[in-house]
GUVO-924509 format. One record per atom (N, C-alpha, C, O): atom name; residue in one letter; x, y, z. Coordinates in nm, 2 decimals. Layout:
BEGIN
R  atom  rest    east   north      up
R    CA     a       X       Y       Z
...
//
This chain:
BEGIN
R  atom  rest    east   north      up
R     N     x   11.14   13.62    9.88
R    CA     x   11.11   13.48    9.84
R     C     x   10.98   13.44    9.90
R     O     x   10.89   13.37    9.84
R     N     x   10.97   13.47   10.02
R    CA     x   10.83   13.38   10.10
R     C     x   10.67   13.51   10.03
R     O     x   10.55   13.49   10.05
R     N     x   10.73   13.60    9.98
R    CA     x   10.61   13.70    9.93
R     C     x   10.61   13.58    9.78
R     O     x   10.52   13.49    9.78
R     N     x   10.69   13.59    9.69
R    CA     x   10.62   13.51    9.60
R     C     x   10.55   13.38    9.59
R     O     x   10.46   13.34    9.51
R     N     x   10.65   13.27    9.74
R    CA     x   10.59   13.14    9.77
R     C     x   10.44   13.18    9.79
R     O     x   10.36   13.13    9.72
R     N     x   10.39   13.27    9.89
R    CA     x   10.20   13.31    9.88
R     C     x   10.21   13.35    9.78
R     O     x   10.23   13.24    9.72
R     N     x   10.20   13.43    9.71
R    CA     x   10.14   13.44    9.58
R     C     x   10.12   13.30    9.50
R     O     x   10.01   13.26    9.47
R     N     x   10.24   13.24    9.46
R    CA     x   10.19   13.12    9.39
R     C     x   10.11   13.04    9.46
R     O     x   10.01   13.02    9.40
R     N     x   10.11   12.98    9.57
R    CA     x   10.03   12.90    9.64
R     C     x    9.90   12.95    9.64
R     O     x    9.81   12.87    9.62
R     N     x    9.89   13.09    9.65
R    CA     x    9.72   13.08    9.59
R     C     x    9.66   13.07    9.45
R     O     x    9.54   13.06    9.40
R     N     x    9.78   13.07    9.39
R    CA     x    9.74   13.06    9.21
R     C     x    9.69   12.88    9.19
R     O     x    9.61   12.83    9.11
R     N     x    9.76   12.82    9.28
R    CA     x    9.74   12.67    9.28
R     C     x    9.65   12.62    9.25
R     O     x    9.56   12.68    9.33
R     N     x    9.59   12.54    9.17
R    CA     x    9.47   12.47    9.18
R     C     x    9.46   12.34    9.24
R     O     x    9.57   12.29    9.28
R     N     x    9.32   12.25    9.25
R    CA     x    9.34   12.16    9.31
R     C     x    9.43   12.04    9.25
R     O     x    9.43   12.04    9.13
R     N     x    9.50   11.93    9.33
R    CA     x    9.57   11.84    9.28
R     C     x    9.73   11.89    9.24
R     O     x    9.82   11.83    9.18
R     N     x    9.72   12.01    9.29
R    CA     x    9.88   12.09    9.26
R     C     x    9.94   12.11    9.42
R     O     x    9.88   12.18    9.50
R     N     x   10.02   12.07    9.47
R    CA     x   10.09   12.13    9.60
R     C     x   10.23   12.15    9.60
R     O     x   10.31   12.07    9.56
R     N     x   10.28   12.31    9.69
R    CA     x   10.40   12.34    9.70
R     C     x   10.42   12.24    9.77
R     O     x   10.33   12.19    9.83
R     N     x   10.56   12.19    9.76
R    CA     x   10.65   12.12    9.80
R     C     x   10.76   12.17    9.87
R     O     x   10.83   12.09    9.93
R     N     x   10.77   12.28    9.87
R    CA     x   10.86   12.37    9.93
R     C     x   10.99   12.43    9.85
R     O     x   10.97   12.43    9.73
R     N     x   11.10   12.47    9.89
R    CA     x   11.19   12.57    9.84
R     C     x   11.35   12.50    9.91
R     O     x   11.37   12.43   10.00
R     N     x   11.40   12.55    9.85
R    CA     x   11.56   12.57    9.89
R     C     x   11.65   12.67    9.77
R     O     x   11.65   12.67    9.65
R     N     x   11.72   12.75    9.89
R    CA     x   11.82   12.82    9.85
R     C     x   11.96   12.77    9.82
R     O     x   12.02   12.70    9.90
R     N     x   12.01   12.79    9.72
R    CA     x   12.17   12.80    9.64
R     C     x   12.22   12.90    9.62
R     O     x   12.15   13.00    9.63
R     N     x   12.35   12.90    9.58
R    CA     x   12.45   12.99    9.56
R     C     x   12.42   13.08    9.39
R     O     x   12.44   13.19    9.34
R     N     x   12.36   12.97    9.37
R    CA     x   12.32   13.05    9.21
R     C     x   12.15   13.05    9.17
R     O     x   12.09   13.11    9.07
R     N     x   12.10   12.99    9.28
R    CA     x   11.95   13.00    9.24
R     C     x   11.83   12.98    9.34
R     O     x   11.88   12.91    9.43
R     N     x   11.72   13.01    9.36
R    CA     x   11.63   12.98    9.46
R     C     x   11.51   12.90    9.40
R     O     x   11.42   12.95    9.33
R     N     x   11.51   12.77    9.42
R    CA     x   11.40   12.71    9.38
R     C     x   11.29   12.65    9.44
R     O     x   11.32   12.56    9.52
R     N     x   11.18   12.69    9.43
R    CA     x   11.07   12.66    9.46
R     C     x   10.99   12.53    9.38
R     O     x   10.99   12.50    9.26
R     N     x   10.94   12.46    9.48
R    CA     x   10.90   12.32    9.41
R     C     x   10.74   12.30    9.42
R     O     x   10.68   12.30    9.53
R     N     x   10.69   12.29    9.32
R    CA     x   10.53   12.29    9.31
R     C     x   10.46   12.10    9.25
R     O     x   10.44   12.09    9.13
R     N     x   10.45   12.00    9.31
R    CA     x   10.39   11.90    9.24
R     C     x   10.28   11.89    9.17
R     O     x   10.19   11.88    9.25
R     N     x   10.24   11.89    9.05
R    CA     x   10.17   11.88    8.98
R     C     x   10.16   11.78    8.88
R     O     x   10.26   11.73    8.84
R     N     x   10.03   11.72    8.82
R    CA     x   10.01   11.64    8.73
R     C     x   10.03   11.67    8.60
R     O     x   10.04   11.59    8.51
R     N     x   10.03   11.86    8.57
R    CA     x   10.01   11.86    8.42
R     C     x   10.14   12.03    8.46
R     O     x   10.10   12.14    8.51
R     N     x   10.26   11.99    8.41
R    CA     x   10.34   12.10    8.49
R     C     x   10.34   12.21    8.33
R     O     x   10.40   12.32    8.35
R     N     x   10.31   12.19    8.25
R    CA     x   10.28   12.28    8.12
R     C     x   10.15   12.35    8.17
R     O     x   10.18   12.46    8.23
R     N     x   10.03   12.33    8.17
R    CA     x    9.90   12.38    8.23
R     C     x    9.95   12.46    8.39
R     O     x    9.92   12.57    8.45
R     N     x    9.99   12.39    8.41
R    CA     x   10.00   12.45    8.61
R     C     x   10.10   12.59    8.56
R     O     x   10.06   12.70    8.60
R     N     x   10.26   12.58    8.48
R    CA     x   10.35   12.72    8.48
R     C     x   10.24   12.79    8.38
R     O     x   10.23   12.91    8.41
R     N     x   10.15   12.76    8.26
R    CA     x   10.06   12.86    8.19
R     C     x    9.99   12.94    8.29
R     O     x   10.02   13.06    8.31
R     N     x    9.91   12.89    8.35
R    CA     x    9.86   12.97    8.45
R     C     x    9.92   13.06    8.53
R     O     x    9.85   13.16    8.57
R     N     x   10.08   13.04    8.58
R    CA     x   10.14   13.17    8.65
R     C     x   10.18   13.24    8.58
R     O     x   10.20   13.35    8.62
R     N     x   10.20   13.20    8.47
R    CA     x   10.28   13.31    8.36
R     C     x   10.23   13.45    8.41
R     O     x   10.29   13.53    8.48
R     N     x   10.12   13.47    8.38
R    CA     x   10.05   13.60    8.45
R     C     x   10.11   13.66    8.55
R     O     x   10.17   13.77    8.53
R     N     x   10.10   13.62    8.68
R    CA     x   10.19   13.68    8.79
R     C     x   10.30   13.68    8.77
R     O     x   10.36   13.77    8.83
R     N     x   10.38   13.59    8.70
R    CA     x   10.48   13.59    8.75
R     C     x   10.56   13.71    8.63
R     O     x   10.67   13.74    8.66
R     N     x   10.51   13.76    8.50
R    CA     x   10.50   13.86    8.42
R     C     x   10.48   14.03    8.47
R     O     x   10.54   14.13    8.43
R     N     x   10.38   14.03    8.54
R    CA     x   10.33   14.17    8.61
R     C     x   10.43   14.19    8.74
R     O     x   10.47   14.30    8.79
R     N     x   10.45   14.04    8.79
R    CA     x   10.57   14.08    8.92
R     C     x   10.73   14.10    8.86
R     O     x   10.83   14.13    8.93
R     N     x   10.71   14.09    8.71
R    CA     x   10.84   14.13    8.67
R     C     x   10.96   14.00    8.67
R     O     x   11.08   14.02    8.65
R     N     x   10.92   13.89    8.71
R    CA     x   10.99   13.80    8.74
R     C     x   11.02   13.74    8.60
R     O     x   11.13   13.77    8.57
R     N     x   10.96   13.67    8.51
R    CA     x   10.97   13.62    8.41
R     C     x   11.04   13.60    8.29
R     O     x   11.04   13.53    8.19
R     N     x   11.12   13.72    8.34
R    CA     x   11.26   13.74    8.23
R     C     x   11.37   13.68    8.34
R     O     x   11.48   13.71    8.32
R     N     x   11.34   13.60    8.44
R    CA     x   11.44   13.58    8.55
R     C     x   11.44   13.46    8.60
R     O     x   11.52   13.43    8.70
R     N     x   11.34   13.36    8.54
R    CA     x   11.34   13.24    8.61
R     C     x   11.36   13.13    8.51
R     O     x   11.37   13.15    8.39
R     N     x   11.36   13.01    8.55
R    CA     x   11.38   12.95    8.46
R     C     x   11.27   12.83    8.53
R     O     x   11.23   12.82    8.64
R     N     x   11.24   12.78    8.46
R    CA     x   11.12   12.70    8.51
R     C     x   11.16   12.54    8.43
R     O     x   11.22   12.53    8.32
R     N     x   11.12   12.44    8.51
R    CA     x   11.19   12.30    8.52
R     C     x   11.07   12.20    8.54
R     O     x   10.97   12.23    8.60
R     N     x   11.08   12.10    8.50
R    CA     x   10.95   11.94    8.57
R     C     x   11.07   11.84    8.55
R     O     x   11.18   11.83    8.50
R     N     x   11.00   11.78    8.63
R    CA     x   11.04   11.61    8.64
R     C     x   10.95   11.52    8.66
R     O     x   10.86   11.55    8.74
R     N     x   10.94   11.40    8.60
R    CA     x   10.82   11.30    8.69
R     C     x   10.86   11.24    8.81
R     O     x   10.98   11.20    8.82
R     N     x   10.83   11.24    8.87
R    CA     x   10.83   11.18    8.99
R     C     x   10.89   11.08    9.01
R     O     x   10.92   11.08    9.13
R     N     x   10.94   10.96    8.94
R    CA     x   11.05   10.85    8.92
R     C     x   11.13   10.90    8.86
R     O     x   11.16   10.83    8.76
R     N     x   11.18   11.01    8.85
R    CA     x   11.29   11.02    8.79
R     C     x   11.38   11.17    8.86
R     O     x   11.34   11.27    8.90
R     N     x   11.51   11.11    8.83
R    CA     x   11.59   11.27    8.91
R     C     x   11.65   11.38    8.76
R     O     x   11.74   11.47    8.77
R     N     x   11.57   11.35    8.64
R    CA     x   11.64   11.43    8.52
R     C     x   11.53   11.56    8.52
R     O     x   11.42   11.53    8.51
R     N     x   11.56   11.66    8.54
R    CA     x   11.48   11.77    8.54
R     C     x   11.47   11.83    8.32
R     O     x   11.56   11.81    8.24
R     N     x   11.36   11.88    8.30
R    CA     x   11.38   11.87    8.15
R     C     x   11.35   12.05    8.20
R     O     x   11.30   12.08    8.32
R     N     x   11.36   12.11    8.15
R    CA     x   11.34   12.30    8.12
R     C     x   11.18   12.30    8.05
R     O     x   11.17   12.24    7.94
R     N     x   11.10   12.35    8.09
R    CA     x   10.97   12.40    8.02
R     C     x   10.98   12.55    7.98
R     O     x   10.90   12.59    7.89
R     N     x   11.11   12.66    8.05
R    CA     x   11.07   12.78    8.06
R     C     x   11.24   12.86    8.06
R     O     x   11.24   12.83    8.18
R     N     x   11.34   12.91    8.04
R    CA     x   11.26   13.00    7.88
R     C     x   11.29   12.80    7.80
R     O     x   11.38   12.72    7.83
R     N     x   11.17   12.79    7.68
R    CA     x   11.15   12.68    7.61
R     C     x   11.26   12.61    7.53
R     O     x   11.24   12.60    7.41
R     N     x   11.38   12.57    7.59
R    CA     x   11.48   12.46    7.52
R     C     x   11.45   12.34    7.54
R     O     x   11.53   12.26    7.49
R     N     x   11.33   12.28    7.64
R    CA     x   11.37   12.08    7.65
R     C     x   11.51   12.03    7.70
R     O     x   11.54   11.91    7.70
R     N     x   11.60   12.14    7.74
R    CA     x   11.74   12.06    7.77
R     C     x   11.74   12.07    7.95
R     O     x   11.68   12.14    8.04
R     N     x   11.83   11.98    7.95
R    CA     x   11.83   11.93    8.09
R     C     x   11.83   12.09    8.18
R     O     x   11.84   12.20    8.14
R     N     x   11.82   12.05    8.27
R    CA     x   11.80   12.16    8.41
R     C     x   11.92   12.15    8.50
R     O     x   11.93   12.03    8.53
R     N     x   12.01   12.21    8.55
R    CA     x   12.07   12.20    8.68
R     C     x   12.00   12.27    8.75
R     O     x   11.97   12.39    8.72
R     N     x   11.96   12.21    8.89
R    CA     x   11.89   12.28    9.01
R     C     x   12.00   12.42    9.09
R     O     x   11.97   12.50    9.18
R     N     x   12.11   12.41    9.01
R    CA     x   12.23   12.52    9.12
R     C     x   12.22   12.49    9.19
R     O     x   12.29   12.53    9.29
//
């Protein structure tokens, strides 16, 4: 887990920051704040494809006033449980 938290953290660009992580019973999620979270996961797709991960994650946003997480990844729009 902490090998891919560096890897993404250097993929980051400016105005993006890890937020950190927590582990569950059914999932490990890492939290990245960003302004534009469609542009910010396009960009990892790449690593996160070659590291073989990308058939395995599920990728999530929220705005920031709000606790409803919507799915960007694999692409349904329906709500998110964090596990």
């Amino acid at each position: 887990m902490v090998e891919i938290e560096d890897a993404l953290f250097e993929l980051l660009d400016s105005g993006e920051t890890f937020d950190g992580h927590d582990m569950r019973a059914s999932a490990r999620n890492v939290s990245v704040v960003t302004p534009d979270p469609d542009a910010t996961f396009a960009r990892l797709v790449p690593f996160l494809s070659r590291a073989g991960l990308i058939d395995h994650v599920t990728v999530a946003a929220r705005p920031l006033a709000s606790d409803t997480f919507v799915t960007l990844w694999p692409r349904s729009g329906e709500s998110f449980d964090r596990g």
